[in-house]
Structure formats: structure tokens, C-alpha cells
C-alpha positions in Angstrom: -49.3 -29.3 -66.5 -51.0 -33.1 -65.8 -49.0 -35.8 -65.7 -50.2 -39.6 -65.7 -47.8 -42.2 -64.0 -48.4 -46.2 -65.0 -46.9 -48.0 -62.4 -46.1 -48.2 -58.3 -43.2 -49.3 -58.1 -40.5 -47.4 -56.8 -39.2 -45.9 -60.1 -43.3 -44.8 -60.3 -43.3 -43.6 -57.2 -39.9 -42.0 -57.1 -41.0 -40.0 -60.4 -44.4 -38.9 -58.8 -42.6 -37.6 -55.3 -40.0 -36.0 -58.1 -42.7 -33.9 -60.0 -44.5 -32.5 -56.6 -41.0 -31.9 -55.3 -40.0 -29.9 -58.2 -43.5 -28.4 -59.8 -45.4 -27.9 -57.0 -48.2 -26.4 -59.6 -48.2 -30.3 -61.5 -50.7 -32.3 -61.4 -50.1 -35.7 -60.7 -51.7 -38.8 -61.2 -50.0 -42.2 -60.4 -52.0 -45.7 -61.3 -51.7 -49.0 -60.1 -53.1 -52.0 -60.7 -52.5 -54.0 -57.5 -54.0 -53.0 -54.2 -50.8 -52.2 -52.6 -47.3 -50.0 -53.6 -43.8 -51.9 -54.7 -46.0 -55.3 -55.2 -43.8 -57.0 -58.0 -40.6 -56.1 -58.7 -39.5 -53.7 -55.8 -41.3 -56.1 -53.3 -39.7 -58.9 -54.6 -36.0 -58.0 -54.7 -33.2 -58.8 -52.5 -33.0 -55.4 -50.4 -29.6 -54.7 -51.1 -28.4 -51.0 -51.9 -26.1 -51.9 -54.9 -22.8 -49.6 -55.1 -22.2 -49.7 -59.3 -19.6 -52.1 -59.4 -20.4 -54.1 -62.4 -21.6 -51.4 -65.0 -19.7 -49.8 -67.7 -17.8 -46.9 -66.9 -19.9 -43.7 -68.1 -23.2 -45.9 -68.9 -26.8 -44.8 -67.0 -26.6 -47.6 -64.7 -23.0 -46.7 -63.1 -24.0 -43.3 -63.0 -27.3 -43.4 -61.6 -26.2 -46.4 -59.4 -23.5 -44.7 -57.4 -25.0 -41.3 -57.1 -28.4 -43.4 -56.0 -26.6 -45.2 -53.0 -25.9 -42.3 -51.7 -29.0 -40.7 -52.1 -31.8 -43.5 -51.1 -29.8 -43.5 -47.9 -29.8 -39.8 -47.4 -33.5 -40.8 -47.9 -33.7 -43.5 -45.3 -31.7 -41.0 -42.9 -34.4 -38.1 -43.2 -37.5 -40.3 -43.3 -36.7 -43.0 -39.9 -36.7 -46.0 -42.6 -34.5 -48.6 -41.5 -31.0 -49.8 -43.6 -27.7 -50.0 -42.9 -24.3 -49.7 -45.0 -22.6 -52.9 -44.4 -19.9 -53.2 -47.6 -20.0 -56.4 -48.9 -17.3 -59.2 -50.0 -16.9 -59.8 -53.6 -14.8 -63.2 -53.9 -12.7 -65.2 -55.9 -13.1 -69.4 -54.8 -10.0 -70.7 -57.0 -7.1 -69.1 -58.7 -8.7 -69.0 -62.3 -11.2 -66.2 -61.2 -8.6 -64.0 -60.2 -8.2 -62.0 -63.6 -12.0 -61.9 -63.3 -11.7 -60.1 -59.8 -9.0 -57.9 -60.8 -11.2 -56.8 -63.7 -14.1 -56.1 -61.5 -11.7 -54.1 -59.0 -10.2 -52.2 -62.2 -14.1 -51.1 -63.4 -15.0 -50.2 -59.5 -12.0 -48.1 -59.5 -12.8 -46.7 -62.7 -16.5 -46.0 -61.5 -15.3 -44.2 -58.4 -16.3 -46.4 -56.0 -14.9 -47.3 -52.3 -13.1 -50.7 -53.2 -9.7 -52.5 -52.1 -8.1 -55.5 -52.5 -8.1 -58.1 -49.6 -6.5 -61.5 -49.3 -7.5 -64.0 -47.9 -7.4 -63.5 -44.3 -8.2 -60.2 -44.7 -11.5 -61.3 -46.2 -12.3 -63.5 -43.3 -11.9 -60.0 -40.8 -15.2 -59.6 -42.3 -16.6 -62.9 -43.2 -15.0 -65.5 -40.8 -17.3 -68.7 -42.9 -16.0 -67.3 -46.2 -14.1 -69.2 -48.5 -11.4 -67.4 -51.0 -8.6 -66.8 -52.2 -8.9 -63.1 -52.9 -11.4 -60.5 -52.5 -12.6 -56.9 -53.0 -14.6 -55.3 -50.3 -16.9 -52.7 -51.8 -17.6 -50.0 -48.7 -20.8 -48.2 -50.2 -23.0 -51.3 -50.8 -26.0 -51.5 -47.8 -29.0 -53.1 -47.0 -32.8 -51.3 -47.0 -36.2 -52.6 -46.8 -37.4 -51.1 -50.2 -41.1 -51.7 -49.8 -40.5 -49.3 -47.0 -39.3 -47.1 -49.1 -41.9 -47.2 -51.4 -44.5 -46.4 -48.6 -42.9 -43.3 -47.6 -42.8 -42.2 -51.3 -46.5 -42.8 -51.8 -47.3 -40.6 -48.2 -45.4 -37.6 -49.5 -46.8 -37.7 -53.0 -50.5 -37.8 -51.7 -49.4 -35.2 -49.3 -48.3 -33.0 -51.8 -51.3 -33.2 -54.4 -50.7 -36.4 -55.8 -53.5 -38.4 -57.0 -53.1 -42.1 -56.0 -55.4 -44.6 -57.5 -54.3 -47.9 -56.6 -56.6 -50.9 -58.2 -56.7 -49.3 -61.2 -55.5 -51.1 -64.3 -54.8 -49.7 -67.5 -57.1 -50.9 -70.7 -55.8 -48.2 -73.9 -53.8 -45.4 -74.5 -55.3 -42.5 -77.2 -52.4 -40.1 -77.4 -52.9 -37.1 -79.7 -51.2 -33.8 -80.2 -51.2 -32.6 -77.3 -52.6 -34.8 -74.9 -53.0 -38.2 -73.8 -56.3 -39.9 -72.8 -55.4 -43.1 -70.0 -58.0 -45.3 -70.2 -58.8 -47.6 -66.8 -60.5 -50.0 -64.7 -61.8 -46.8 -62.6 -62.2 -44.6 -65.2 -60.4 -42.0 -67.8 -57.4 -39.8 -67.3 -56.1 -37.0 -69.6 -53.2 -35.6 -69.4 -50.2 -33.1 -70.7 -47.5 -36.0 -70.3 -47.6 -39.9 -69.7 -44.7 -41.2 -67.9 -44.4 -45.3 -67.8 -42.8 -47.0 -65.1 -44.9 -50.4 -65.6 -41.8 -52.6 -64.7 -42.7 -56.5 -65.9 -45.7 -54.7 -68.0 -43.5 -52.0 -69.4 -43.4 -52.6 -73.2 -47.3 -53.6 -73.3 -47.9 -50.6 -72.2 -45.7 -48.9 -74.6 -47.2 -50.3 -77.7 -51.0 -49.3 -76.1 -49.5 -45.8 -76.6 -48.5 -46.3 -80.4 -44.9 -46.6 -79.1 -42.9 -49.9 -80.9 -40.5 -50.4 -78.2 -36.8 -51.5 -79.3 -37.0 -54.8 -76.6 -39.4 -57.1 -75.2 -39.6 -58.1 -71.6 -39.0 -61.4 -70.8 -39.4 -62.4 -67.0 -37.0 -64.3 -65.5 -37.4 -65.7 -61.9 -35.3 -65.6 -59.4 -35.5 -68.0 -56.9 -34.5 -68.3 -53.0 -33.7 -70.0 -50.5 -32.7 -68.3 -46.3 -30.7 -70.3 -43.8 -32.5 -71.6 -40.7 -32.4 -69.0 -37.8 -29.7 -71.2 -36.0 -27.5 -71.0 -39.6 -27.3 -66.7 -39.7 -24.2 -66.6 -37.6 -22.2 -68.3 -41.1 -23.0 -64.4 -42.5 -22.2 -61.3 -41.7 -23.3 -59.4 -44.4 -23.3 -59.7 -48.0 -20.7 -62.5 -50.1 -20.6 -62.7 -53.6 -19.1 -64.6 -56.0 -16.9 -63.5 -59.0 -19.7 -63.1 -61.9 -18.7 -65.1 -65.2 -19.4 -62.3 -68.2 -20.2 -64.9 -70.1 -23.3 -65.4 -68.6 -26.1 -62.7 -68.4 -27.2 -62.9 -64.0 -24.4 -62.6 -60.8 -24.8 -66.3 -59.7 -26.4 -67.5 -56.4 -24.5 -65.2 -53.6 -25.4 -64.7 -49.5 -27.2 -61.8 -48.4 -28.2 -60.8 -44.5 -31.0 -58.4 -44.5 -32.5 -55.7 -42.4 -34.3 -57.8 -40.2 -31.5 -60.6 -39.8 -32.6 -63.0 -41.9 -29.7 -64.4 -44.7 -31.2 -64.4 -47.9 -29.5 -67.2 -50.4 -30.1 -66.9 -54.4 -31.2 -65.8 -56.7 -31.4 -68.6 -59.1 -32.3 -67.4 -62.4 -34.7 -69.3 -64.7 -37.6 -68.4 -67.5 -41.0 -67.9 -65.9 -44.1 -68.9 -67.4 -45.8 -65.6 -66.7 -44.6 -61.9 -66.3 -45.8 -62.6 -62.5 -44.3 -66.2 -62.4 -43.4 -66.5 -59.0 -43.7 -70.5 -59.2 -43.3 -73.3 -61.5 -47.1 -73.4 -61.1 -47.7 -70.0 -62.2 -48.4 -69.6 -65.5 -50.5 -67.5 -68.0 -50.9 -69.0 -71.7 -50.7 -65.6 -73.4 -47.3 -64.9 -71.6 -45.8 -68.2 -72.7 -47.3 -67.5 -76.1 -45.3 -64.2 -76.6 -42.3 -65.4 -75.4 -42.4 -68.4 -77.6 -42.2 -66.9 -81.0 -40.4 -64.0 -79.8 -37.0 -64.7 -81.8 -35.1 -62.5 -79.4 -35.4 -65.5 -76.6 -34.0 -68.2 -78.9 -31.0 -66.4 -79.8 -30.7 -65.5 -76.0 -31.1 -69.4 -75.6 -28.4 -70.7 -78.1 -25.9 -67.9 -77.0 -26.7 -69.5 -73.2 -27.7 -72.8 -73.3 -25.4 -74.4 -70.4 -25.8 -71.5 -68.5 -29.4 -72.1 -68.7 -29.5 -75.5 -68.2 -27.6 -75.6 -64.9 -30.2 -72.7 -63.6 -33.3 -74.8 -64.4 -31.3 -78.2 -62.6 -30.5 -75.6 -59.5 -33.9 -74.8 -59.7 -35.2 -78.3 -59.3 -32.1 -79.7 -56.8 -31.7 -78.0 -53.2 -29.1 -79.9 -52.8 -27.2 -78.6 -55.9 -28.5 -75.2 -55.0 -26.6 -75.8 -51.6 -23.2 -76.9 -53.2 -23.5 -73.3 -55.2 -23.6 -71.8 -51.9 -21.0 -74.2 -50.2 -18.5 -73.0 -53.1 -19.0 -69.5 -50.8 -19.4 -70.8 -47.2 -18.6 -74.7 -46.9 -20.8 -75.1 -43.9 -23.6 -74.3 -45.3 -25.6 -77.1 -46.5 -29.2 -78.5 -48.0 -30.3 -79.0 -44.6 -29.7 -75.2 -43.3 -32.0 -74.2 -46.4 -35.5 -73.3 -46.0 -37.7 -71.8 -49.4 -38.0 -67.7 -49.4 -40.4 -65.9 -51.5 -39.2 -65.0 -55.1 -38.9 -62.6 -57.3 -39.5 -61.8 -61.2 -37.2 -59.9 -63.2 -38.4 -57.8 -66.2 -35.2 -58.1 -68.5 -35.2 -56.4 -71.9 -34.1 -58.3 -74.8 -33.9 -57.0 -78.2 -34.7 -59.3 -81.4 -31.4 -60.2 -81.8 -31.1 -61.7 -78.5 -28.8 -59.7 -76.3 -29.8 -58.5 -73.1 -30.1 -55.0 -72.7 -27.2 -54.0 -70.2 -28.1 -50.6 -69.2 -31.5 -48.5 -68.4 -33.3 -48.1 -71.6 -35.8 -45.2 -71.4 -37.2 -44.0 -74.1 -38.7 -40.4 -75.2 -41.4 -39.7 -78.0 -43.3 -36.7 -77.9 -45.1 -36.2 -74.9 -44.5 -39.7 -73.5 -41.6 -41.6 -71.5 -40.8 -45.3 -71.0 -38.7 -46.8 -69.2 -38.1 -50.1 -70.7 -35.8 -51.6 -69.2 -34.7 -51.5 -65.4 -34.2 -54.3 -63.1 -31.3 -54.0 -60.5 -30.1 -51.9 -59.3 -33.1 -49.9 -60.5 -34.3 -49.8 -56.6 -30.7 -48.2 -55.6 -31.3 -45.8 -58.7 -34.6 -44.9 -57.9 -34.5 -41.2 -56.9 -31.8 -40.5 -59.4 -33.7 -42.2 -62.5 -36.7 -40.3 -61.4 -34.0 -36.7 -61.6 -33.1 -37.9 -65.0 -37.1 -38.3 -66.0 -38.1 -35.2 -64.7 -35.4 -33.2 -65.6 -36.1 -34.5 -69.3 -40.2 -34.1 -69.3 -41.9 -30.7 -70.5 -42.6 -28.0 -68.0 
């Protein structure tokens, strides 16, 4: 059996080094456009190894999200890749987030996760900067460099038969009967079953295929900021804040990574191109799609304030700062220097709701994963079990 994978990301990756795992008579083929693995999404992301605290009880995400913390670490372990479970503070600033809190401990517990209640000196045990008045500590959450990751899974696939053809972008999609012709920068590819993991490029691809996907991706930026090397002792490992349900992102929250560094953000607003990693970066056909896409203005009337404060964050470091300060009062504007930032590929269905959970979608002898930004890196080994366990020997 050939199968053809569109994208090198880690849910790409983790699907190839699946299929050789499992069918050790497959034969693989994984494309990428860029001249590197994990260069958008998974590159771009915050490291952390999420636990599945905020998804639905019994939806893809909590399941594949808890099981996938434990097994990208198992991963880590065998391969020598550097991470480290840390747990990490979920907190409540003022008294009227409590019922949110208690809420978020009630769907951990419910998820099966390693949560408990602290107060507020219990919470600075952990984080002595942090400002509360009540916590959960979630045990299972970690830290990971996922572009390592990502370079580990490419080595065993080519090890194992995979073909890897990096700079290679895909240009049509004829799928017939029974098989599907890839058509390339570097030239065709048939194949038995097409498997898309294109991320930010997911539903494009889709409709090349003759597939009318249910969503369109619309990027979303997420902007940050790291405190100066003199500034890492206010963090010890990861601080959130209480996310409003209201609103569709987790706020701006504190995040020490694998090499020591504190990671602030992200600040979420619209980019201007599917790779819009600046205000300067922007591609007219992008903007074009996502202006008459209806599904973004009913996203934008449900959201408007929200949005609005995101875009004057985006523009103010100092307001950016006072988000943070809400966490850790001593931080401030000056301890803030710019970090690289990252684009997420979030669904949104004509009538303007975000899609909450993975969307992946089967047809024939084709699969699309349509929608999954975090904690799609945690989930990565386990969405690839789901994939392979659904695609045609």
C-alpha cells in the first residue's frame, strides 16, 4: 500500500513514523514545502506539553491530549530529547474567577487528570512571584523542545523506508477510484491513500482533492514577549490565568522553557497571511479569503471587545506588561524583550464558531485533518494512532 503525507509538521511526521512502525511493507511518502521539518506551526509554539485540562470530557482533544502527555514523554525518554514535567499553576487573580477555577478543577477531575486545589500560600510553594487567591496545580503538564521532536521523527521515518522530500510543494490533487495522483514542485506522486496534515494550508489542500471541507482556516497570530535573563528568577515554571469561556484563546500566561528562557504571551490577533508572523507580513490573496469569508464576521460580532483589547495589547508593551503584572506584579515593560511568534491555524465554520475539538475528516481513500492547533503537538503520536488505525491496510 503507498501512502502520500502533505505536511511536516509533527502531526505529518508523527503519522509517517506511525505507518513504518505499524506496516513495515507501506510505502511512504511525506512532502514538504519548506526546506526544514516543524517550520510553522510546531516551530512556532510555546513548548509546553499540555495535560487536557480545558477540553470537554470524552471529546478527541481530552482524549488524545492526556494519553499524548504521557506518551511524547515516553518518547522524549527513549530518544535522549530534552523536556521536563514541571506541573504548572493555574490561577485565579480576584475573587470573581473563582467559580471559573472551580469549574476548570471540576472538568480536570472529570478528565482524569493529576489536579488539586491550592490556596494561596500553597501556590506560592511553587511560584513565590505569583499573585492569587486560589489555584489548581495540574502535575502532568511539561516542557519539550518540539522541533526536536520533530527531527527525531523525520530520522526514524527515513530509516525505516520513508520517502522524505522536503522543498516540495504541492500544485493539484487528481484522485480517482482507486488512487490518487499528488502533483508537485519536484514531480508526481501516486498513491493507494493521501493523508493531509498541511496545518495553516490544511483546507486548501482539501478542496485541491475535491474535498469541500466543513471550516476554513483563519490564522491567528500569537505574539510574545521573554523576560530579560536577569528577570527568569520571577518564574519557575509555567502560570496561567483563569481562561474567560467567553472568549475563544487562554490569555497572555508565563511560560519557562527548556533552555531557561520565560516565554510571555501569546497575544492573539488576525494575521494578514496564513504565515503572518508580523504586522508586515502580508499576502493579498490571504486577506482576500478571509475578507468575504462570512464565518470571520460572525466570529468578529460574537467577539468584538475581546478582539479589540488583543489588537491594543498587540500595539502597547506596556499594556501587554500590565496583563502579565495581573500574574506576577514585578514584572514590568522594561523586563520585556520581543520573542519570535507564532501562527495558529484555527477552524471556523460559516456560522462563526470556532471549532473546539480536532476535526479530521475521512472520504474515500483520503484523510484531513482540518483542524488542530494546541495541544495538537502534545497529541501528536496519539492523533497519528487514531489516523492509522482508521486508514486502509
Amino acid at each position: 500500500m503507498r501512502y502520500v503525507v502533505i505536511g511536516g509538521g509533527i502531526v505529518g511526521l508523527a503519522v509517517a513514523h506511525r505507518l513504518v512502525q505499524d506496516r513495515p511493507d507501506a510505502r511512504v511518502t511525506v512532502v514538504e514545502k519548506e526546506s526544514g521539518w516543524g517550520a510553522h506551526q510546531t516551530g512556532h509554539n510555546s513548548g509546553v506539553i499540555h495535560a487536557g485540562v480545558y477540553y470537554k470530557p470524552g471529546s478527541l482533544k481530552a482524549t488524545l491530549c492526556k494519553a499524548g502527555s504521557a506518551s511524547i514523554v515516553e518518547f522524549c525518554d527513549k530518544h535522549g530529547i530534552a523536556h521536563k514535567v514541571t506541573g504548572k499553576l493555574i490561577v485565579a487573580t480576584d475573587a470573581s474567577e473563582r467559580p471559573r477555577l472551580h469549574a476548570l478543577f471540576e472538568r480536570s477531575v472529570a478528565n482524569g487528570l493529576p489536579v488539586r486545589k491550592v490556596s494561596q500560600a500553597e501556590a506560592r510553594e511553587y511560584e513565590p512571584h505569583v499573585a492569587c487567591v486560589e489555584g489548581i496545580h495540574v502535575a502532568s503538564t511539561g516542557i519539550v523542545d518540539y522541533k526536536a521532536v520533530c527531527a527525531k521523527l523525520a530520522e526514524l521515518a527515513a530509516e525505516a523506508g520513508a520517502v522524505m522530500r522536503l522543498n516540495t510543494a504541492v500544485t493539484g490533487i487528481r484522485s480517482g477510484a482507486r488512487e490518487v495522483v499528488v502533483r508537485t514542485t519536484t514531480g508526481d506522486i501516486t498513491a493507494d491513500v493521501l493523508v493531509n496534515c498541511a496545518g495553516l494550508h490544511a483546507d486548501r489542500v482539501a478542496r485541491l482533492a475535491g474535498i469541500q471541507p466543513p471550516a476554513r482556516i483563519i490564522p491567528f497570530r500569537g505574539e510574545y514577549f521573554e523576560l530579560r535573563p536577569d528577570r527568569r528568577h520571577l518564574v519557575n515554571g509555567l502560570i496561567y490565568p483563569v481562561p474567560d469561556p467567553q472568549f475563544p484563546f487562554l490569555g497572555v500566561h508565563l511560560t519557562k522553557m527548556i533552555d531557561g528562557s520565560v516565554h510571555a504571551g501569546p497575544n492573539a490577533v488576525l494575521a494578514l497571511a496564513r504565515e503572518g508572523y508580523s504586522w508586515g507580513r502580508i499576502r493579498p490573496r490571504d486577506v482576500a479569503e478571509v475578507a468575504v469569508y462570512s464565518g470571520l464576521w460572525q466570529l468578529a460580532r460574537k467577539h468584538l471587545r475581546y478582539g479589540v483589547t488583543e489588537v491594543r495589547r498587540s500595539l502597547s508593551k506596556r499594556r501587554f506588561a500590565e496583563s502579565l503584572a495581573r500574574l506576577v506584579p514585578e514584572v514590568t515593560a522594561a523586563d520585556l524583550v520581543p520573542a519570535e511568534a507564532g501562527v495558529r491555524a484555527q477552524a471556523i465554520t460559516p456560522a462563526g464558531d470556532l471549532v473546539d475539538d480536532f476535526l479530521i475528516v475521512t472520504e474515500g481513500h483520503q484523510v484531513h485533518v482540518l483542524n488542530a492547533p494546541s495541544p495538537a503537538a502534545t497529541s501528536s503520536l496519539e492523533i497519528a494512532k487514531y489516523i492509522t488505525a482508521r486508514l486502509p491496510l
